[in-house]
C-alpha positions, -999 to 999 in steps of 0.1 A, spaced: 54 125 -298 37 151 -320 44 182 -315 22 215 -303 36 250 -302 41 260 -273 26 233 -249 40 218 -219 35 180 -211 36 167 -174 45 129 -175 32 120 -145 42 81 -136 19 70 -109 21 38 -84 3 40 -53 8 69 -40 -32 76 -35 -27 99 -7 -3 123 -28 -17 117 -61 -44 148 -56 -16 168 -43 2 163 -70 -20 169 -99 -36 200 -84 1 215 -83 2 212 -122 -31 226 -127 -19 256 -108 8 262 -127 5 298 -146 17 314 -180 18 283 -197 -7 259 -219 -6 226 -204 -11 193 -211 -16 158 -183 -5 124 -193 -9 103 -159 3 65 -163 -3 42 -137 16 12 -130 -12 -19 -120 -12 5 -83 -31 -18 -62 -46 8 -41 -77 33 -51 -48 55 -73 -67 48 -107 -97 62 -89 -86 90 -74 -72 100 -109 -107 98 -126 -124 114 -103 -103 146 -104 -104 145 -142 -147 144 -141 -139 173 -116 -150 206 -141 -127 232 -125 -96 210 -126 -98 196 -159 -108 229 -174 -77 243 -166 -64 217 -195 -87 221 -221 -95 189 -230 -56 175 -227 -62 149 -203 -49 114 -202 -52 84 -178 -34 52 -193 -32 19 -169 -7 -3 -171 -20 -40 -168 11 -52 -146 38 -35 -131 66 -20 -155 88 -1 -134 91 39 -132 112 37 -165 84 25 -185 58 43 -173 78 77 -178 87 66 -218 52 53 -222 38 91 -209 68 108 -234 55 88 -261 22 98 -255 30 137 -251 19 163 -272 41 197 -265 71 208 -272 82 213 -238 85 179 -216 89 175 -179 78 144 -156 65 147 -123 63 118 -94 35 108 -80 41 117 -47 58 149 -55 50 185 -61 56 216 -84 60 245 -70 38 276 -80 52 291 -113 79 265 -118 70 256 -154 72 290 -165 104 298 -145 121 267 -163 103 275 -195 120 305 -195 148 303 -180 159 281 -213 142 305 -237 166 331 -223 197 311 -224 189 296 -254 191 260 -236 170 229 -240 171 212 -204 167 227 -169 164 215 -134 158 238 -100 165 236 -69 145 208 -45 131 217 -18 120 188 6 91 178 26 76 154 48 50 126 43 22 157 53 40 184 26 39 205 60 73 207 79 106 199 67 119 162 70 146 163 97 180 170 85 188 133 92 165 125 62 169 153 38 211 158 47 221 134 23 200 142 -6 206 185 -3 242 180 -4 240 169 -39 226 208 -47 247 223 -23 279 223 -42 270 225 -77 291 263 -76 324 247 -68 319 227 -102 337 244 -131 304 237 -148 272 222 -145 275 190 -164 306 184 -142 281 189 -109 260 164 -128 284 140 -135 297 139 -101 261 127 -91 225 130 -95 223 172 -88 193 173 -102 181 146 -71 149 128 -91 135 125 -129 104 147 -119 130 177 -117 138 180 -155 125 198 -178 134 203 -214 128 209 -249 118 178 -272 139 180 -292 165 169 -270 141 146 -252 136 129 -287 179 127 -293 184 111 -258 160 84 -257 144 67 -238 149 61 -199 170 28 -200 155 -3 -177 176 4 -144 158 5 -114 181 31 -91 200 55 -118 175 56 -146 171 91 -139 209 97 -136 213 83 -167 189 100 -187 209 133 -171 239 122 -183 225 112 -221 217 150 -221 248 159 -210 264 148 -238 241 173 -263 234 205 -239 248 221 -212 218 224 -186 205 252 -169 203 255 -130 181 275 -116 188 280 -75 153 290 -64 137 260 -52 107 251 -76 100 212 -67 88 197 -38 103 159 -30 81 141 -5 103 118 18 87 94 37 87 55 45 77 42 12 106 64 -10 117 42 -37 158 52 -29 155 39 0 142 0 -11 169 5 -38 202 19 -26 214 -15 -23 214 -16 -67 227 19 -67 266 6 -69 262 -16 -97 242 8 -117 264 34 -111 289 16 -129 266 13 -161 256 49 -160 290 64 -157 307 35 -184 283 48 -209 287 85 -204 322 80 -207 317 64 -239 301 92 -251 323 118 -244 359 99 -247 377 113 -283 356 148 -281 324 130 -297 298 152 -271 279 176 -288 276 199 -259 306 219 -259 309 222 -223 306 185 -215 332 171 -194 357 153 -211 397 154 -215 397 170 -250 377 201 -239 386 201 -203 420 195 -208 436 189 -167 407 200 -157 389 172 -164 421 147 -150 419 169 -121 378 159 -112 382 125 -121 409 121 -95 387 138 -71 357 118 -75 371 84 -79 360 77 -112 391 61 -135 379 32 -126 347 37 -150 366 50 -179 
């Protein structure tokens, strides 16, 4: 990673989602107030993803809008979502980091609302509000569908903080929904190898060093529809869990966080007793 001033990289990890990839890209080139830069990565997709990718790129209006700071890498066989993300963060040039999923969306102006929203507060990560859509980014997913995953945002206020909301689950739903400075992209790390939580856990690392920002206006669209990856992996999602919330207690038991406001029982002093009791979670520490 070398930095840019005041560039933005979009990690975009791509495995056949050909009929969303378009959709996806064209919402970062409409992105406004902010110098941007595209790192797509597929993962060996076995449908015409690869092509769809180049052809947008040849397309003049679209890749003007990056000046030049285009890149398509192809993975030769299938790495996971983790490796693809780290080998597009390796790859990026700006100072400002996000990732988006192929078969997701940014909202117009999200960049620069996240941007800065952490200039402001002095912060280095920020997530929004999702907003959720169906397989044809038309009408809402039934509430069946998108129930389960809007609850995890809907009570982030009754959390004495946001990092508690965090650690108390995945509020910021999906790893296309952070954004942050890197710097502290570059003192978390990598995405581990986990196949459910590798997102969650990357949350959590970044817990540990900076409080992160929420902002409640909805600037990310999540696409549910048959081929989700949550839904092939729930079944991984107890085990993992256990590993992500093992090693975020590691960091924070005996005061060693460096985010001030991370949850922990020397900073949070019955506060902290009193969440962990709520959620379940002794059994991790």
């Amino acid at each position: 990673m070398n930095g840019a001033g005041e560039l933005v990289t979009v990690v975009v990890p791509s495995f056949e989602h050909a009929a969303h990839l378009e959709h996806a890209l064209r919402s970062v080139a409409e992105q406004d107030g902010v110098s941007l830069e595209l790192v797509v990565v597929d993962d060996a997709s076995r449908d015409d993803s690869v092509a769809r990718a180049e052809r947008l790129f040849d397309d003049a209006g679209f890749a003007d809008r990056f000046e030049g700071r285009l890149r398509l890498i192809v993975h030769e066989s299938n790495l996971g979502a983790h490796a693809a993300i780290n080998r597009g963060l390796r790859e990026a040039t700006g100072d400002w980091l996000t990732v988006l999923n192929s078969d997701d969306a940014f909202v117009p102006g999200r960049l620069r609302a996240l941007r800065d929203a952490l200039r402001e507060r002095r912060a280095e990560l920020a997530f929004s509000r999702v907003d959720y859509v169906d397989e044809h980014a038309g009408a809402s997913p039934s509430a069946r569908e998108s129930f389960r995953l809007r609850r995890h945002q809907d009570g982030v206020e009754r959390f004495p903080s946001v990092g508690f909301a965090c650690m108390a689950g995945n509020v910021a739903i999906t790893s296309g929904n952070l954004f942050m400075t890197r710097a502290l992209c570059e003192a978390v790390g990598e995405f581990d190898a986990l196949r459910y939580c590798h997102d969650w856990d990357f949350l959590l690392r970044a817990v540990t060093l900076s409080e992160p920002v929420f902002l409640r206006r909805p600037l990310y669209r999540y696409r549910i529809h048959g081929a989700n990856s949550y839904r092939a992996l729930e079944g991984v999602a107890e085990a993992e869990t256990e590993v992500v919330l093992r090693r975020f207690f590691s960091g924070v038991r005996g005061g060693r966080a460096k985010n001030p406001l991370a949850p922990g029982p020397d900073r949070w002093p019955g506060v902290f007793e009193y969440w962990m009791d709520r959620q379940g979670f002794w059994r991790y520490w």
